[in-house]
N, C-alpha and C positions, 0 to 999 in steps of 0.2 A: 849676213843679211838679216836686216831686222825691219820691223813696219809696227808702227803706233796711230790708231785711227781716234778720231772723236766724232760724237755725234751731238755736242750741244749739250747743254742742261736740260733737265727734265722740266716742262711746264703742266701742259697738259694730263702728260702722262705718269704726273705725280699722284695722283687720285684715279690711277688707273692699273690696277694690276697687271692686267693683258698688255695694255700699251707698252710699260716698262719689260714685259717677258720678251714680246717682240721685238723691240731696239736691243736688246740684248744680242737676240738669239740674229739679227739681222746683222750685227755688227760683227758677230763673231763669223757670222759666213762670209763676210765683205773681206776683214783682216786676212782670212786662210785663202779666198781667191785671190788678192791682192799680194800676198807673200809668193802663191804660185806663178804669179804676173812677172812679182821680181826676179825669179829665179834665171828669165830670159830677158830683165830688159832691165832701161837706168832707174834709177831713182827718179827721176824728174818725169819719166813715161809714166812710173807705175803709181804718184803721186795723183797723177791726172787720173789715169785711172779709176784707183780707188775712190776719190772725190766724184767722178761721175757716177760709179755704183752710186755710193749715198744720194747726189744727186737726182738721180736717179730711183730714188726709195720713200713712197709720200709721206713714210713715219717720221723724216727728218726736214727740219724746216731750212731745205738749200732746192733750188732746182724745182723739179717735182714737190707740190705740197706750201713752196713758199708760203710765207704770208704776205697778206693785203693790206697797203698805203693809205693813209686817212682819206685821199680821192678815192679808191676802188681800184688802183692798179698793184702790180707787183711789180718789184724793181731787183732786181736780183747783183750782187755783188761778188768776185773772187777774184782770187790772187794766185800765183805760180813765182816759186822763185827755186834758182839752179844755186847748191853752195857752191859749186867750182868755180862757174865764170860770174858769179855774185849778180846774173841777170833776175831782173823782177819785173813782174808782170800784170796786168788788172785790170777785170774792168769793173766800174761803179756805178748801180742803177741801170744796167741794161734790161732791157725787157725782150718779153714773148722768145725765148732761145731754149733750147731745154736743156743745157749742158753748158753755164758759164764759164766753169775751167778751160774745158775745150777753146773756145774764145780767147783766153789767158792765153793758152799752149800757142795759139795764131799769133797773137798780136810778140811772141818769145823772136818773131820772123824779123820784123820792123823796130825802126827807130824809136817811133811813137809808142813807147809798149803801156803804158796805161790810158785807160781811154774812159770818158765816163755819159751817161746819158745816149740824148741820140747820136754820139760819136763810137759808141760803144756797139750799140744797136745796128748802125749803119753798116757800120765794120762786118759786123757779124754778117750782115744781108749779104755783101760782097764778096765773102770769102768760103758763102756756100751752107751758110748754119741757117736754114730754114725758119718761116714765123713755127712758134709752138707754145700755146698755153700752159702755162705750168702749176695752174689753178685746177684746185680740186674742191667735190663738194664740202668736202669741210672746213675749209676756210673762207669759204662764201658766207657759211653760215657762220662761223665768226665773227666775220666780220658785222653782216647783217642784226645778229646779236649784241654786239660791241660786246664781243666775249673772247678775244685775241690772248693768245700766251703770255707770256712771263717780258717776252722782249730775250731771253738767253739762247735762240736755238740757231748755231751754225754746225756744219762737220768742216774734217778736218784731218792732213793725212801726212807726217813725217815718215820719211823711209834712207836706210844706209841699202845700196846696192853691193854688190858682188865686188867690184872695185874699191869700197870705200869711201861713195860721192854718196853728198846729202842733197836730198831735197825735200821743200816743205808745199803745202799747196794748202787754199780755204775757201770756203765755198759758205754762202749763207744766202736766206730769203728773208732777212730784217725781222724788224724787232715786232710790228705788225702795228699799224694807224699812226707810221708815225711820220711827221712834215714830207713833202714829197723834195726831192731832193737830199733828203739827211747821208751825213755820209759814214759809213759804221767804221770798223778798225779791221775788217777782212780783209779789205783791198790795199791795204797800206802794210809798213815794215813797226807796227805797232803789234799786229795781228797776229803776219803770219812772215816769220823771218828764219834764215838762213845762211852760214858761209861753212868754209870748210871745217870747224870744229863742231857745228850744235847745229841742229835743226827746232826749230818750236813753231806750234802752230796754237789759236788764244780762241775759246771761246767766251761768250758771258756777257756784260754790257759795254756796247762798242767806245760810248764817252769815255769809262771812268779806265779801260784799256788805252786808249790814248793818249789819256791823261797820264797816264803811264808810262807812255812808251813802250808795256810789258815784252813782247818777243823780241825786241833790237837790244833790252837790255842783260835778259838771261841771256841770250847769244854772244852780247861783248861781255859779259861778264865771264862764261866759260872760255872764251876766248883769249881774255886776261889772266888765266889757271884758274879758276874757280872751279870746285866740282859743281856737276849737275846740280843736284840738291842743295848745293850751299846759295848757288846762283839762281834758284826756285828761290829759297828762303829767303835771301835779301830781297829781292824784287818782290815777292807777294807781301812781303812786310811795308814794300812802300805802299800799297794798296791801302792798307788802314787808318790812315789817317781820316779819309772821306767813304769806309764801308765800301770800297771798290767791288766789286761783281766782277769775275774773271776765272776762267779755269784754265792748264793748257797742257800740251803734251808734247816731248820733247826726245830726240835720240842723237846723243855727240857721235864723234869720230870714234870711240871706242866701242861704240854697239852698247854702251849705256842707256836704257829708256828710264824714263823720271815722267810723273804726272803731279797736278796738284789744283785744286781749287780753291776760293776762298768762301766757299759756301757748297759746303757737300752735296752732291747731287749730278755733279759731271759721268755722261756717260761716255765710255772709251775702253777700248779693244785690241792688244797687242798681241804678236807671235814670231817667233823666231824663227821656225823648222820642229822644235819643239816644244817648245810652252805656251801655252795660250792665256790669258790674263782676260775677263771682261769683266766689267766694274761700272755701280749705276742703276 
């Protein structure tokens, strides 16, 4: 059993000491609950999970803490996908919900499993996820200031269960003022992708990850024999060409984990039973 978490790139909290001690030290208690999580339940529960933690945590910009849309709203985006039965999940720009994963995990029930806007939002009303602002004062004031982050802050939660099944799940509150509607790379197999060999989940800039196709291709690519790391290195090296913005984190069918960014600063948090890893 293994679990690799991400908390987005540093924006804010690059000029912040405390900030960066806190995602750290926040990350690292999420990974050791989330591993204890696993030790009873699948990958695909304990994915949901640990993404609700973070979501759940106003230091990271998913859920709780989002950021605000060039109109003044939040729009929130996430994805859940299973490697065994290769289902994926997502919803895009829902609002007022305070747990969009959870949402993901619903819609895992139906046919329809990605849903975006007020289809997304709807859903959510009908299946029992309460309104809930996920606005806090400092991103009010951000906003107000047109003083918004980086545009890099999703989490982000790969796990191998006890069986040997992968799952990946992602969770973000956008890039912050930007067009309403936009649609980032969380929700999609760009993002955050899975089958039975590799799990990956992407944070960074949602364009220039699309542009990419970055998680659907480390995933076929270790799926085609690549190692982990050979299958990071090809794929971030397509990145270069246009300065692509992208980090991600990653654990195959062997209980291999692999991370890597293209611009140092990703933070993320892994543990097995024994090792613990945080970096960032």
């Amino acid at each position: 059993m293994k679990i690799i978490i991400h908390g987005g790139f540093f924006s804010e909290s690059s000029t912040s000491l405390e900030t960066k001690v806190a995602k750290q030290n926040a990350l690292l208690r999420i990974v050791k609950d989330a591993y204890d999580y696993l030790k009873t339940h699948s990958a695909v529960e304990t994915v949901v999970y640990a993404v609700s933690l973070l979501e759940d945590d106003a230091l990271f910009n998913a859920g709780i803490g989002s950021q605000i849309q060039s109109d003044g709203k939040i729009r929130m985006s996430a994805s859940l996908m299973d490697g065994s039965s290769q289902k994926f999940s997502g919803v895009i720009n829902i609002e007022e919900v305070k747990n969009p994963i959870q949402v993901a995990l619903e819609l895992m029930k139906v046919d329809d499993r990605v849903l975006g806007g007020n289809g997304a939002t709807n859903f959510a009303r009908q299946h029992g996820f309460g309104q809930f602002s996920t606005e806090i004062p400092q991103r009010r004031a951000e906003y107000e200031a047109k003083l918004a982050a980086t545009g890099t802050g999703t989490v982000g939660c790969v796990a191998l269960d006890a069986d040997g099944k992968l799952a990946a799940a992602t969770s973000t509150g956008g890039k912050g003022f930007e067009i309403p509607g936009r649609i980032s790379d969380s929700a999609t197999v760009a993002g955050n992708y899975v089958n039975e060999f590799c799990g990956v989940s992407l944070t960074g800039v949602g364009e220039d990850i699309v542009s990419n196709a970055t998680a659907s291709k480390i995933v076929t690519r270790v799926t085609d024999g690549f190692s982990l790391d050979k299958a990071f290195e090809k794929t971030f090296s397509e990145l270069k060409p246009y300065d692509g913005f992208a980090g991600a984190i990653s654990i195959d069918k062997d209980g291999n984990m692999f991370h890597q960014d293209s611009h140092p600063s990703m933070v993320f948090a892994s543990f097995d039973g024994v090792n613990e890893e945080v970096f960032g």
